[in-house]
DSSP file (Angstrom, degrees, kcal/mol; ACC not computed):
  #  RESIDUE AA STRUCTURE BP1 BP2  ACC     N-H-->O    O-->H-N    N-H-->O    O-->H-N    TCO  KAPPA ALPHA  PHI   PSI    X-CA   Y-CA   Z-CA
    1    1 A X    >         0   0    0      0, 0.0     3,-1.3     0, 0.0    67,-0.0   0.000 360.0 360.0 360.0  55.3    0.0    0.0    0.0
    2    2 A X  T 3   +     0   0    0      1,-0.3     0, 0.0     3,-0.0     0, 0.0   0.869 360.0  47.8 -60.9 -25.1    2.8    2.6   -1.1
    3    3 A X  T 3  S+     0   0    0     36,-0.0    37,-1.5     2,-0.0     2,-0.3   0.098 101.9  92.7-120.4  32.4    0.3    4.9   -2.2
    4    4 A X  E <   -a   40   0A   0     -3,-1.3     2,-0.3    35,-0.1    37,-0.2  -0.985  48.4-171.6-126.0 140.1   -1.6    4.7    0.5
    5    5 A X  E     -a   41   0A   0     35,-2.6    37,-1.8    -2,-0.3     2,-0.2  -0.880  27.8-133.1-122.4 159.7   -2.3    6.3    3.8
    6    6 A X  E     -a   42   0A   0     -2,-0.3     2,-0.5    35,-0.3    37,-0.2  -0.558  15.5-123.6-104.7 178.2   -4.7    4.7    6.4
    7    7 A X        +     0   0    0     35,-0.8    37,-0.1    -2,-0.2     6,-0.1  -0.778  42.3 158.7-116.2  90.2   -7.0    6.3    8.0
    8    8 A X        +     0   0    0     -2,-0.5    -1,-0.1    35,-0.1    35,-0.0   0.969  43.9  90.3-102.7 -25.1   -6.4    5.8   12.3
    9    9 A X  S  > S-     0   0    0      1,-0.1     4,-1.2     2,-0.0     5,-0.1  -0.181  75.8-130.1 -68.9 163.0   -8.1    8.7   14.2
   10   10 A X  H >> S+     0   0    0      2,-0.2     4,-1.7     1,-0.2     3,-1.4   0.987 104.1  52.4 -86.0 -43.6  -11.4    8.4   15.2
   11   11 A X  H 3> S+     0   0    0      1,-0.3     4,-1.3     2,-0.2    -1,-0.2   0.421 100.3  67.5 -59.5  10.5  -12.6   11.9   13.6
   12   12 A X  H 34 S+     0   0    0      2,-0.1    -1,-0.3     3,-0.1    -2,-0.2   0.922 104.6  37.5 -78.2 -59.4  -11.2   10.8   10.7
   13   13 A X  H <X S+     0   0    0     -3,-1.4     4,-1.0    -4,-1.2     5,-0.4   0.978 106.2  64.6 -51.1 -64.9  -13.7    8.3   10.4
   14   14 A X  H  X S+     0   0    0     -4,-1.7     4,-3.0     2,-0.2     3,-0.3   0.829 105.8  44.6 -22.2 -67.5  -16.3   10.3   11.6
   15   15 A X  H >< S+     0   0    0     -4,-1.3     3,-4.8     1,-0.2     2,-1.6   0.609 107.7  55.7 -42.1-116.5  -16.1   12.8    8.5
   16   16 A X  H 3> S+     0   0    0      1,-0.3     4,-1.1     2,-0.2    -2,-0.2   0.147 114.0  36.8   7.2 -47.6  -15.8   10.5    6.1
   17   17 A X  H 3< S+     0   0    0     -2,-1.6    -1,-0.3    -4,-1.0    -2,-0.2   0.568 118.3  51.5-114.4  -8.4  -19.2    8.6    7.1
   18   18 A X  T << S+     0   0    0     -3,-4.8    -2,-0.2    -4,-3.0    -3,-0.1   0.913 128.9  21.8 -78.7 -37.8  -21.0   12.2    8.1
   19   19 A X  T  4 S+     0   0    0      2,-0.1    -2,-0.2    12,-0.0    -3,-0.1   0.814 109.4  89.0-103.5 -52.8  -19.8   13.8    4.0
   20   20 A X  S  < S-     0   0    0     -4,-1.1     2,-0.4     1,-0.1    13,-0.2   0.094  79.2-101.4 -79.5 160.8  -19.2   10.6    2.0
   21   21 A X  E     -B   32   0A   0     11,-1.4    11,-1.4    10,-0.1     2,-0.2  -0.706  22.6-142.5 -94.0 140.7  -21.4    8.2   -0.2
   22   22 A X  E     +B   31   0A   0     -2,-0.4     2,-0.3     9,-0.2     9,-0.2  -0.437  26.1 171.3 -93.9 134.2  -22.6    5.2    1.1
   23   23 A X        -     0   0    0      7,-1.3     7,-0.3    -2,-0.2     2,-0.3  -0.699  20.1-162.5-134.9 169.6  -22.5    2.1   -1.9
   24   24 A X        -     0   0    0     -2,-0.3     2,-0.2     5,-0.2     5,-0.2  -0.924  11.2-162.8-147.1 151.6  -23.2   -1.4   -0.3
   25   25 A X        -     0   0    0      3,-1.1    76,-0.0    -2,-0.3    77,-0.0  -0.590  48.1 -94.4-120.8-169.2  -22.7   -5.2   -1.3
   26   26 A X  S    S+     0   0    0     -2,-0.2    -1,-0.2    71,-0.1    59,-0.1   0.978 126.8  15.0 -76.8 -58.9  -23.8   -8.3   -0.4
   27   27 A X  S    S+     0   0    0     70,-0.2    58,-0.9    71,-0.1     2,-0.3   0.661 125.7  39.3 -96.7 -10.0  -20.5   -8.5    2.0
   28   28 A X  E     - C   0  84A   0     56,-0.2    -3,-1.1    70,-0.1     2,-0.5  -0.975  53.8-160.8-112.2 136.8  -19.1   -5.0    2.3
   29   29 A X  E     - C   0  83A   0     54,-1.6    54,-1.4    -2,-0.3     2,-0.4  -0.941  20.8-164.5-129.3 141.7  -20.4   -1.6    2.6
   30   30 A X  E     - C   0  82A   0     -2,-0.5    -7,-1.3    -7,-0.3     2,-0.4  -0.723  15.8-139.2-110.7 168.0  -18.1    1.4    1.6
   31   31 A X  E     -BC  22  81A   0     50,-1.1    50,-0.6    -2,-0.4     2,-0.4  -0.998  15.5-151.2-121.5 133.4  -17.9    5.4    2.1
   32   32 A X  E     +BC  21  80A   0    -11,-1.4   -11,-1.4    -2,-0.4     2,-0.4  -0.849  21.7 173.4-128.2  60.7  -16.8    7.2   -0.8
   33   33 A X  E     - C   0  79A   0     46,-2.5    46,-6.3    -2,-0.4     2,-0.3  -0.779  23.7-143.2 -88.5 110.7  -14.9   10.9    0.3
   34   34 A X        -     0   0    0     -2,-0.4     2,-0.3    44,-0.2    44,-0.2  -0.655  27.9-177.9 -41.1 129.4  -13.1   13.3   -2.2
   35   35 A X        -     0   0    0     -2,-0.3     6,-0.0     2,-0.2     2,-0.0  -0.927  42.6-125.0-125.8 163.5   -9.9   14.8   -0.6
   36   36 A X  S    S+     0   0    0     -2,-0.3     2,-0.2    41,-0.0    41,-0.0  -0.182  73.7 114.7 -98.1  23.6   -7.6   17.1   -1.7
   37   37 A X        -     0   0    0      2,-0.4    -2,-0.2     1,-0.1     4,-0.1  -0.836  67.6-131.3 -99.2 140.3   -4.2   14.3   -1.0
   38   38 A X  S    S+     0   0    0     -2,-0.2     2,-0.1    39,-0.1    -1,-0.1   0.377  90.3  58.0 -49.6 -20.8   -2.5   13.3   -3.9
   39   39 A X  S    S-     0   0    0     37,-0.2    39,-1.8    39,-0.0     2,-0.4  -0.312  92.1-101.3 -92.5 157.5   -2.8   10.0   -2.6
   40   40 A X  E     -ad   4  78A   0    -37,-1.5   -35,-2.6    37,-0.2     2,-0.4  -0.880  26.1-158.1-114.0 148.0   -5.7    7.6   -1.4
   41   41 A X  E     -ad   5  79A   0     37,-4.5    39,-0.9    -2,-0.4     2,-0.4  -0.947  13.7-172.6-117.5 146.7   -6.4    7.3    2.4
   42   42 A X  E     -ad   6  80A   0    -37,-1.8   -35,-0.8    -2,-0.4     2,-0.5  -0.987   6.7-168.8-141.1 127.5   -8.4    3.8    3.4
   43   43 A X  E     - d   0  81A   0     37,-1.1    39,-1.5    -2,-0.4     2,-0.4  -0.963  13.1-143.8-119.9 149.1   -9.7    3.0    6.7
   44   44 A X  E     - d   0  82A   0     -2,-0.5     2,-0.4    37,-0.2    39,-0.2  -0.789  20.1-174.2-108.8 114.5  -11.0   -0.6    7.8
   45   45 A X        +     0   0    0     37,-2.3    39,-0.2    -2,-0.4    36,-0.0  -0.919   9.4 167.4 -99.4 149.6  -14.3   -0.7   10.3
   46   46 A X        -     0   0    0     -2,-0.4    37,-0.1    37,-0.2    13,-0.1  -0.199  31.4-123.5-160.2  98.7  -15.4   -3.6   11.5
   47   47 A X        -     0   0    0     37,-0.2     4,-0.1     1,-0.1    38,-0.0   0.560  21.5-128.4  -2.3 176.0  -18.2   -4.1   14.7
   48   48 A X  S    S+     0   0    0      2,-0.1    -1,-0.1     8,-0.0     3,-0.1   0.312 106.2  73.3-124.4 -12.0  -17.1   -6.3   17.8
   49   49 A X  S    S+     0   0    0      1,-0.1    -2,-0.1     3,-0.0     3,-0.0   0.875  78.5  72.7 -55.1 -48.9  -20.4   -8.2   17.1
   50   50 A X  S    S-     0   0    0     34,-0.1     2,-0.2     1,-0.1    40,-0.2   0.783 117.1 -63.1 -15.6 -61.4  -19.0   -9.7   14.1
   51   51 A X  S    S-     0   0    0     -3,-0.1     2,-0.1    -4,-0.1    -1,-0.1  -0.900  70.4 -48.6 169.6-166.2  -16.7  -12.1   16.2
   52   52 A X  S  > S-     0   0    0     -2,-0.2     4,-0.9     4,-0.1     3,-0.4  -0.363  77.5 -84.5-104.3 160.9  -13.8  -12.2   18.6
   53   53 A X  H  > S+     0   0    0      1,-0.3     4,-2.6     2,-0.2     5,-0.3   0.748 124.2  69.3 -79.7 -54.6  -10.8   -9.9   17.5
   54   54 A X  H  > S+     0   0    0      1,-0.2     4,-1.2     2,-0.2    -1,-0.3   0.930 102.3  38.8   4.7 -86.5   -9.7  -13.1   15.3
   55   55 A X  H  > S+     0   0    0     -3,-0.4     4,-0.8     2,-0.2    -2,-0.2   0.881 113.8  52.9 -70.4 -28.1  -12.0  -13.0   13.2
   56   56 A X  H >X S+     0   0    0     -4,-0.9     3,-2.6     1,-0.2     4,-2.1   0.999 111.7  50.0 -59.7 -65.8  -12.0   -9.1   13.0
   57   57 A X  H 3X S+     0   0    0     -4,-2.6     4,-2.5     1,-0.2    -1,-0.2   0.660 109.7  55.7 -57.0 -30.5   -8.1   -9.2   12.3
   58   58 A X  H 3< S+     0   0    0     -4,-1.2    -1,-0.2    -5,-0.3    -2,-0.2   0.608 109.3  42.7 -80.7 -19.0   -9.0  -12.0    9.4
   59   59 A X  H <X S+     0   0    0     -3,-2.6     4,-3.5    -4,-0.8     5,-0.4   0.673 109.7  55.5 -96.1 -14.6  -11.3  -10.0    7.6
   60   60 A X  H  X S+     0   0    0     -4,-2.1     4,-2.3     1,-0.2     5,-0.3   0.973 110.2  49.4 -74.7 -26.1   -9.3   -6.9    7.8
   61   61 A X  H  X S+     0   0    0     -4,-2.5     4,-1.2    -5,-0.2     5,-0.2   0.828 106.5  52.0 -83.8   3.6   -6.6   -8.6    6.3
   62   62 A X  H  > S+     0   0    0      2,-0.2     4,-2.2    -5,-0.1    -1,-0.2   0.955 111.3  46.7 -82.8 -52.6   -8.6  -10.0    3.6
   63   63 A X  H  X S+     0   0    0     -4,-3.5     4,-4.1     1,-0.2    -2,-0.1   0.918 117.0  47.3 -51.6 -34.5  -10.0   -6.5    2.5
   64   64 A X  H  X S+     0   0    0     -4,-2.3     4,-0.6    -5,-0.4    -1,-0.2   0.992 111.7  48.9 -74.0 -60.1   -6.2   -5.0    2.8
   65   65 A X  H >X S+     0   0    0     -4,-1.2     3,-2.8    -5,-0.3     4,-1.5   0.965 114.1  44.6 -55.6 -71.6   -5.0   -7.9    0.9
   66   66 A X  H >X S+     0   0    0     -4,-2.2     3,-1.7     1,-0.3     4,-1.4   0.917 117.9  47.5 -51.8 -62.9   -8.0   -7.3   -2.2
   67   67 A X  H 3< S+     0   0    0     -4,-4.1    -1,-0.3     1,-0.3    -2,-0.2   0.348 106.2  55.7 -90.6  19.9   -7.3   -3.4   -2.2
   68   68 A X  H << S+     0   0    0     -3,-2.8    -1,-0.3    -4,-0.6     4,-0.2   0.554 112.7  42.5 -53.5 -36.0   -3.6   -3.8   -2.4
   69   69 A X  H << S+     0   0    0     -3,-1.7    -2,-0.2    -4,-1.5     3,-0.1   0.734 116.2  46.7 -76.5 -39.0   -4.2   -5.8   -5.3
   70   70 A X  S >< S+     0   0    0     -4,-1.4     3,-2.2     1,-0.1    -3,-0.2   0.669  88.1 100.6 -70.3 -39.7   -6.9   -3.4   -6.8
   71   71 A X  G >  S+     0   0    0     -5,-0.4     3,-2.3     1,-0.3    -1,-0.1   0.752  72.8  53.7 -41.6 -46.0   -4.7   -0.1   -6.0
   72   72 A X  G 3  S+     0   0    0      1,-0.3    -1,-0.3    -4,-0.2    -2,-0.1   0.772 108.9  49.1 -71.4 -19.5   -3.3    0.7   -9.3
   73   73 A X  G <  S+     0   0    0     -3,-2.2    40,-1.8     2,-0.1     2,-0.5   0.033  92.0  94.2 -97.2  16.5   -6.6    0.7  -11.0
   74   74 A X  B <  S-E  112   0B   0     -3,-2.3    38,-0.3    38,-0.2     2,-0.2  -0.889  83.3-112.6-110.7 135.5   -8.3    3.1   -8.2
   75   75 A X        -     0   0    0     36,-4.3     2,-0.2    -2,-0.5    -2,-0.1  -0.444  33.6-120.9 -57.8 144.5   -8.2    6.8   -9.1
   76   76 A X  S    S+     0   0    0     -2,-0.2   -36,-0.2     1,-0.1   -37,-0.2  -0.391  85.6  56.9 -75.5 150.7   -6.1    8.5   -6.8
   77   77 A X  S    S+     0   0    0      1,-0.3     2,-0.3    -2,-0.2   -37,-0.2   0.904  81.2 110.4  77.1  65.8   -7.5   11.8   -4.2
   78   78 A X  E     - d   0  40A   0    -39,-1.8   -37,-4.5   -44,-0.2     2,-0.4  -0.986  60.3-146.4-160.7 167.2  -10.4    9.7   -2.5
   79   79 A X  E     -Cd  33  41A   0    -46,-6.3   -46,-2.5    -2,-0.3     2,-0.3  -0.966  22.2-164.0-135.4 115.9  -10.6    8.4    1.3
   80   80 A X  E     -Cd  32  42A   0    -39,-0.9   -37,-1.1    -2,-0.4   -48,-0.2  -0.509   3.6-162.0 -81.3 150.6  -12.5    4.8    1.3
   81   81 A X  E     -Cd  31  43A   0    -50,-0.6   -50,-1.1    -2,-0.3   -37,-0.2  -0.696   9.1-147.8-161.7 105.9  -13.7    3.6    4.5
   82   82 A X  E     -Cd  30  44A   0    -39,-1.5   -37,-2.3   -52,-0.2     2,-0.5  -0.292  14.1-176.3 -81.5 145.5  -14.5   -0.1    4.7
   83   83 A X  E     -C   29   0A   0    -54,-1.4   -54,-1.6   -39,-0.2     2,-0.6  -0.958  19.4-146.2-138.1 137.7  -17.3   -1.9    6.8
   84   84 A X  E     -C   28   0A   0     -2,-0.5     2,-1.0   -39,-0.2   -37,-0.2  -0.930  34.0-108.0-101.7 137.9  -17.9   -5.1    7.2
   85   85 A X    >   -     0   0    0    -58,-0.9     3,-1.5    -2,-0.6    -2,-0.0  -0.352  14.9-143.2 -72.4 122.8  -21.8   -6.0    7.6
   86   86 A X  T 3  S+     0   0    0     -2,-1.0    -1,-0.2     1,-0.2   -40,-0.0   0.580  89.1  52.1 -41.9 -22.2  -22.9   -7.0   10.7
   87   87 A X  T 3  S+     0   0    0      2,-0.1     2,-0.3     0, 0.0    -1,-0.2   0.131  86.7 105.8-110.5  19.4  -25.7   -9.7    9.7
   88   88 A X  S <  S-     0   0    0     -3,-1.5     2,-0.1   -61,-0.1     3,-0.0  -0.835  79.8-107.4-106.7 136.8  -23.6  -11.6    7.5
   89   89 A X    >   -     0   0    0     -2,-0.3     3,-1.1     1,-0.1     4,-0.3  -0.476  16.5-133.5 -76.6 138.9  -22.2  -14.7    8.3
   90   90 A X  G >  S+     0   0    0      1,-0.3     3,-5.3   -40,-0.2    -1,-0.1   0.963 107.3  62.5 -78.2 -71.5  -18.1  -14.9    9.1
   91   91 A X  G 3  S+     0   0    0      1,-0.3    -1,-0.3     2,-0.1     3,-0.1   0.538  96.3  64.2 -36.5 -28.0  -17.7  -18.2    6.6
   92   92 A X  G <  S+     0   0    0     -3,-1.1     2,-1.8     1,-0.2    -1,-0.3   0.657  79.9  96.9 -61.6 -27.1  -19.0  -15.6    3.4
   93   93 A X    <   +     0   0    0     -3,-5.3    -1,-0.2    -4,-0.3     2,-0.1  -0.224  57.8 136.5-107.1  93.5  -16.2  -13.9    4.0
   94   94 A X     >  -     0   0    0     -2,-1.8     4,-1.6    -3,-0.1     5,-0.1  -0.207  56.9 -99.5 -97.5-177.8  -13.6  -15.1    1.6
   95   95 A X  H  > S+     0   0    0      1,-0.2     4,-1.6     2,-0.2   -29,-0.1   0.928 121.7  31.8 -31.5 -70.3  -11.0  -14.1   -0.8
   96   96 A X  H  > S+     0   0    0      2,-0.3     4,-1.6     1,-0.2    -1,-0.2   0.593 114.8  57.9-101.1 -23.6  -12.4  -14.1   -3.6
   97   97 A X  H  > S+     0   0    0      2,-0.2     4,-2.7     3,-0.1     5,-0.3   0.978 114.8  50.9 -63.4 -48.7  -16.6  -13.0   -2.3
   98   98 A X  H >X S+     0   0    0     -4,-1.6     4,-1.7     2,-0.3     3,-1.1   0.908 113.1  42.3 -32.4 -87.6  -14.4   -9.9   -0.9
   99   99 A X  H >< S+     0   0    0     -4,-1.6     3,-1.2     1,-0.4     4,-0.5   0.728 109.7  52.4 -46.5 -77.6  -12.9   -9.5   -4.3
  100  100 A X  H >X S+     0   0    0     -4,-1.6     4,-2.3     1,-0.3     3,-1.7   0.736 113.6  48.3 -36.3 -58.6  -15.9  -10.0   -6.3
  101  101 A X  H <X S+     0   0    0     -4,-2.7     4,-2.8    -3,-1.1    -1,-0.3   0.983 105.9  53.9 -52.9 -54.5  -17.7   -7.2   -4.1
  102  102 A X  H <X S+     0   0    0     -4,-1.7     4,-0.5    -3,-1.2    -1,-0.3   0.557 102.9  49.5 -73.3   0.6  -15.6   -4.9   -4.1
  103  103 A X  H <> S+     0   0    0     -3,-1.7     4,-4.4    -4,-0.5     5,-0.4   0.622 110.8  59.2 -95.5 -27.4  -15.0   -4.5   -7.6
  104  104 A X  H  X S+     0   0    0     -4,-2.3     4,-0.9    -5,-0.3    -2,-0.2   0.813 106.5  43.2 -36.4 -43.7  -18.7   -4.3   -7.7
  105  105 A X  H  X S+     0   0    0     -4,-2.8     4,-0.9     2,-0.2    -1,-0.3   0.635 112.3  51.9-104.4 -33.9  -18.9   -1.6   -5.6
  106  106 A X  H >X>S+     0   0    0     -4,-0.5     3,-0.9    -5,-0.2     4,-0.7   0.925 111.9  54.3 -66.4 -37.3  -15.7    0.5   -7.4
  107  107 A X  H ><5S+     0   0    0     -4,-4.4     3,-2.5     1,-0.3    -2,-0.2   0.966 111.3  40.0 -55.5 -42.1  -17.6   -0.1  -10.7
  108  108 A X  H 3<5S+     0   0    0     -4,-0.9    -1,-0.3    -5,-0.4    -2,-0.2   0.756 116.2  47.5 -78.0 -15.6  -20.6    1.3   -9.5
  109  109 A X  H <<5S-     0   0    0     -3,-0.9    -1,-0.3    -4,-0.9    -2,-0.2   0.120 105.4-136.4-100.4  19.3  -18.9    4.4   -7.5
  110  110 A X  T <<5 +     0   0    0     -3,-2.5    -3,-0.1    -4,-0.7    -2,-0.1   0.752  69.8 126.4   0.1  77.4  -17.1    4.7  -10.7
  111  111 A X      < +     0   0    0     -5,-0.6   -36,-4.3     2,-0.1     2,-0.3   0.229  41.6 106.9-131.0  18.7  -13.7    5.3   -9.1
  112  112 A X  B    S-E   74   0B   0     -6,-0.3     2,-0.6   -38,-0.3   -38,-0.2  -0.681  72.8-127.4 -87.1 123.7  -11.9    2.0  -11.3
  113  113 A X        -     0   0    0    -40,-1.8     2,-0.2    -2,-0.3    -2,-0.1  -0.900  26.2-113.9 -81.8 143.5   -9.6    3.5  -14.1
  114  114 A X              0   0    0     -2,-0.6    -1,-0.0     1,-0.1     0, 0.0  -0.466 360.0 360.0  18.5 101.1  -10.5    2.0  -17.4
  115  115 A X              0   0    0     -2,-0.2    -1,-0.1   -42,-0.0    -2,-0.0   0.603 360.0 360.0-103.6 360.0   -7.9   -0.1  -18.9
């Protein structure tokens, strides 16, 4: 994630989900913020209902994994902020359902460059 900065304060979040646009998937729901950094800033949510800090840690590294992979094809100057849904079952969240959402969800916030 060279060209990325995470997102760790809590009013960081806060913006972001009071100004940005809400997309959803079946297993992820994002927030969509313009900023003025040459760079893209991405912060990871995810409930303590989900599951025990385990499971929390497994999904964040499955989303980090999928937008590491994704990066070069994201426009640059936007601050993502990732959710996992809360009524979704832990076993849904795999590699490749991850993937599969999340390009879903760039297509539709149409922030995927074009090759």
């Amino acid at each position: 994630m060279k060209k990325t900065i995470m997102l760790k304060k809590n009013y960081e979040f806060k913006y972001v989900f009071s100004k940005g646009k809400y997309y959803s998937g079946e297993i992820i729901e994002i927030y969509l913020l313009k900023n003025n950094a040459k760079k893209n800033k991405l912060g990871i949510a995810i409930s303590k209902k989900t599951g025990k800090s385990v499971v929390r840690n497994k999904i964040k590294r499955l989303i980090r994994e999928n937008y590491r992979q994704m990066e070069n094809n994201i426009k640059e100057e936007n601050t993502i902020v990732f959710l996992f849904k809360k009524n979704i079952e832990v076993e849904k969240a795999t590699f490749y359902n991850i993937k599969k959402d999340m390009e879903k969800i760039f297509k539709k916030a149409n922030i995927l460059i074009s090759e």
